[in-house]
RODO-2510 file (C-alpha; in nm, 4 decimals, decimal comma):
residues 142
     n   res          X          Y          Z
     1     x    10,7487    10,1164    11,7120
     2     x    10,5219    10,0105    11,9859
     3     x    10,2067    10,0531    11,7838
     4     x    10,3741     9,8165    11,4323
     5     x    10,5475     9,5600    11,6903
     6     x    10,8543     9,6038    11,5220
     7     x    11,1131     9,5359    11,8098
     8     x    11,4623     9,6572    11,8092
     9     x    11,6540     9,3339    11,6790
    10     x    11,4495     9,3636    11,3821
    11     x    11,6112     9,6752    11,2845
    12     x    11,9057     9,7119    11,0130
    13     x    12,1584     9,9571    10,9096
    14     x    12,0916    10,0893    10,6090
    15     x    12,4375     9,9861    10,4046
    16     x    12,6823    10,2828    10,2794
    17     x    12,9177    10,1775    10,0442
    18     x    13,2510    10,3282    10,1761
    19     x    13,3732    10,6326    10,0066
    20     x    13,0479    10,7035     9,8728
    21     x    12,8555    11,0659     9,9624
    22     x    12,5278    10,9732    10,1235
    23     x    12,2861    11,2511    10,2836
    24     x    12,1884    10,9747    10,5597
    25     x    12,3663    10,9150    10,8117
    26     x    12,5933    10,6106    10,8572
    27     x    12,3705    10,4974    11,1966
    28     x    12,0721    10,5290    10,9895
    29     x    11,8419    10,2194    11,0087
    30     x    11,5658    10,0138    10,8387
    31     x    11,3128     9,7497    10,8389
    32     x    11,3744     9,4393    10,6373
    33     x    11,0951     9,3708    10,3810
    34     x    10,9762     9,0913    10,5608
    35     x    10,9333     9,2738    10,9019
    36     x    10,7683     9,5872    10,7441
    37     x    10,5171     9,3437    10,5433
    38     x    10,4536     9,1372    10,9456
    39     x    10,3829     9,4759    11,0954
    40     x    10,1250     9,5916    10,8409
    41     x     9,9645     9,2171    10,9278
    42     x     9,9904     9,3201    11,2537
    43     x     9,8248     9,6542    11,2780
    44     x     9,5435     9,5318    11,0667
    45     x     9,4791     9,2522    11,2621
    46     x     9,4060     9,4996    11,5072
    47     x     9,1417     9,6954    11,3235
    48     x     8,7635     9,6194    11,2851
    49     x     8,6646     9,4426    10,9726
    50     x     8,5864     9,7181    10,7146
    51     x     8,7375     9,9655    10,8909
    52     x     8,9247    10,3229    10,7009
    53     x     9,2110    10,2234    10,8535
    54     x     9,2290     9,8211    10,8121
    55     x     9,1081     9,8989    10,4181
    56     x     9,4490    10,1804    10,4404
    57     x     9,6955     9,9331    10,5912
    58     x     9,6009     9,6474    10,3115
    59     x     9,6780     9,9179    10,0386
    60     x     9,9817    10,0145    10,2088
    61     x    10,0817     9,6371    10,1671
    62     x     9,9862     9,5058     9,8459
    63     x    10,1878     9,8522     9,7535
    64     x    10,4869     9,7021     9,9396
    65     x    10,4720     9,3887     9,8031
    66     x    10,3884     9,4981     9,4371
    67     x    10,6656     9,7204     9,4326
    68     x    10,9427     9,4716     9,6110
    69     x    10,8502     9,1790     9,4150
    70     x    10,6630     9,2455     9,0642
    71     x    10,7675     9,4694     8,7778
    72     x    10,5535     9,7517     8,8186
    73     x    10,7329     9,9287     8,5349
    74     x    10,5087    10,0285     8,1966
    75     x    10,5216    10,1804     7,8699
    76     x    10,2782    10,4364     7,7521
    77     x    10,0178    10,6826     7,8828
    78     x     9,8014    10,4671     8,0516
    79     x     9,7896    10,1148     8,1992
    80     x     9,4601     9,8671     8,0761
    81     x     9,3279     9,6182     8,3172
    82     x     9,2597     9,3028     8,1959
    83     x     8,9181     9,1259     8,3321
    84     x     8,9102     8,8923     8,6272
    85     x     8,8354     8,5876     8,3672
    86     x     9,1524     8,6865     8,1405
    87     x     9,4134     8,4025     8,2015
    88     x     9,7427     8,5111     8,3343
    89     x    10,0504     8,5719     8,1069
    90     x    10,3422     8,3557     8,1147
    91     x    10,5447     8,6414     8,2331
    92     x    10,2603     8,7323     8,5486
    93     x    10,2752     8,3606     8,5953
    94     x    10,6513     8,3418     8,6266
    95     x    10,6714     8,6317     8,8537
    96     x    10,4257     8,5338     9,0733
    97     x    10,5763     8,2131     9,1159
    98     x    10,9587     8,4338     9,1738
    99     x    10,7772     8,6151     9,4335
   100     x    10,6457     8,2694     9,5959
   101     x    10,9992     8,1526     9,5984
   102     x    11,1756     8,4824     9,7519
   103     x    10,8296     8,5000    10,0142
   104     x    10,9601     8,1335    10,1124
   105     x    11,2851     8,2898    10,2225
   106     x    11,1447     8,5233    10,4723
   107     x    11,2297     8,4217    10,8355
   108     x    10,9485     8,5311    11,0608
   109     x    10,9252     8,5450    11,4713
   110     x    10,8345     8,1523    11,5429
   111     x    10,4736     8,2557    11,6507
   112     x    10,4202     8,4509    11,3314
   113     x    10,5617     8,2166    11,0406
   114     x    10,1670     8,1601    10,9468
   115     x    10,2252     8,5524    10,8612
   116     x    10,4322     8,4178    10,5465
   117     x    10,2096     8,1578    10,4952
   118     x     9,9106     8,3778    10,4240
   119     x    10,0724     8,6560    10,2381
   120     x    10,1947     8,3939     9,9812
   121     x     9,8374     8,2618     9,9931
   122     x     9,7144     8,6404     9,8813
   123     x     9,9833     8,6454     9,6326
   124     x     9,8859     8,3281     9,4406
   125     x     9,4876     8,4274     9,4956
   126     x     9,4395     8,1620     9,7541
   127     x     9,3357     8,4357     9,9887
   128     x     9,2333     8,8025    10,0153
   129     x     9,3492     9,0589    10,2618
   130     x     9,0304     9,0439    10,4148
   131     x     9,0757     8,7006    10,4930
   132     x     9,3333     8,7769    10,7426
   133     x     9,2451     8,8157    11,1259
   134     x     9,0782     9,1257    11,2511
   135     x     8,9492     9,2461    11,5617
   136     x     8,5999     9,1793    11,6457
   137     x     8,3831     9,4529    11,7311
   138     x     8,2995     9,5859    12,0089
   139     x     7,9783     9,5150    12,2228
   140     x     7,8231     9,7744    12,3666
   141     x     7,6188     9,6760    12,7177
   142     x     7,3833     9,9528    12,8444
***
């Protein structure tokens, strides 16, 4: 946990609805979508811009996002990507704008609320992921 900065208060049970079967244990816990999406933030801020594993932890994030917040379901036996300069549909432009409103819920640690802030930036194309902070590199003295 050291290495995400998730802290133990941040941690949840996972619920079990009484009298159901589960194969996890009742002391079982989780992250909260908002903590898991501050530690990915995290780690990456860490990371050198451009680096394998900076580039690994966005794509673990948009994935976490996408599939929390969007409807990543579709019919057939292939998806088609429209081009950059096709204008959203009314349904990509509603859920973006549900996904703004349940972002706007998250409570963050007080020194990390701008966190929030630029993940709903990224989600309305304000921002990339590269546009978040990063470690400088390194210079080497001989």
């Amino acid at each position: 946990m050291s290495w995400t900065g998730i802290t133990r208060d941040e941690l949840v049970p996972i619920p079990v609805e009484d009298g159901s079967r589960s194969a996890l244990p009742r002391n079982t816990l989780t992250v909260p979508l908002p903590a898991a999406c501050a530690a990915f933030v995290r780690m990456a801020a860490r990371e050198t811009r451009g680096s394998w594993l900076r580039e690994d932890l966005f794509e673990g994030l948009a994935g976490v996002i996408s599939y929390s917040l969007f409807d990543m379901s579709y019919e057939g036996d292939y998806m088609e990507f429209p081009s950059n300069d096709e204008p959203l549909s009314d349904k990509e432009v509603l859920e973006i704008q549900n996904a703004v409103v349940e972002m706007r819920k998250w409570v963050f640690r007080s020194e990390e609320e701008w966190i929030r802030d630029a993940l709903i930036e990224i989600t309305t194309a304000k921002k990339r992921y590269e546009d978040l902070p990063y470690q400088q590199d390194a210079k080497i003295s001989l």
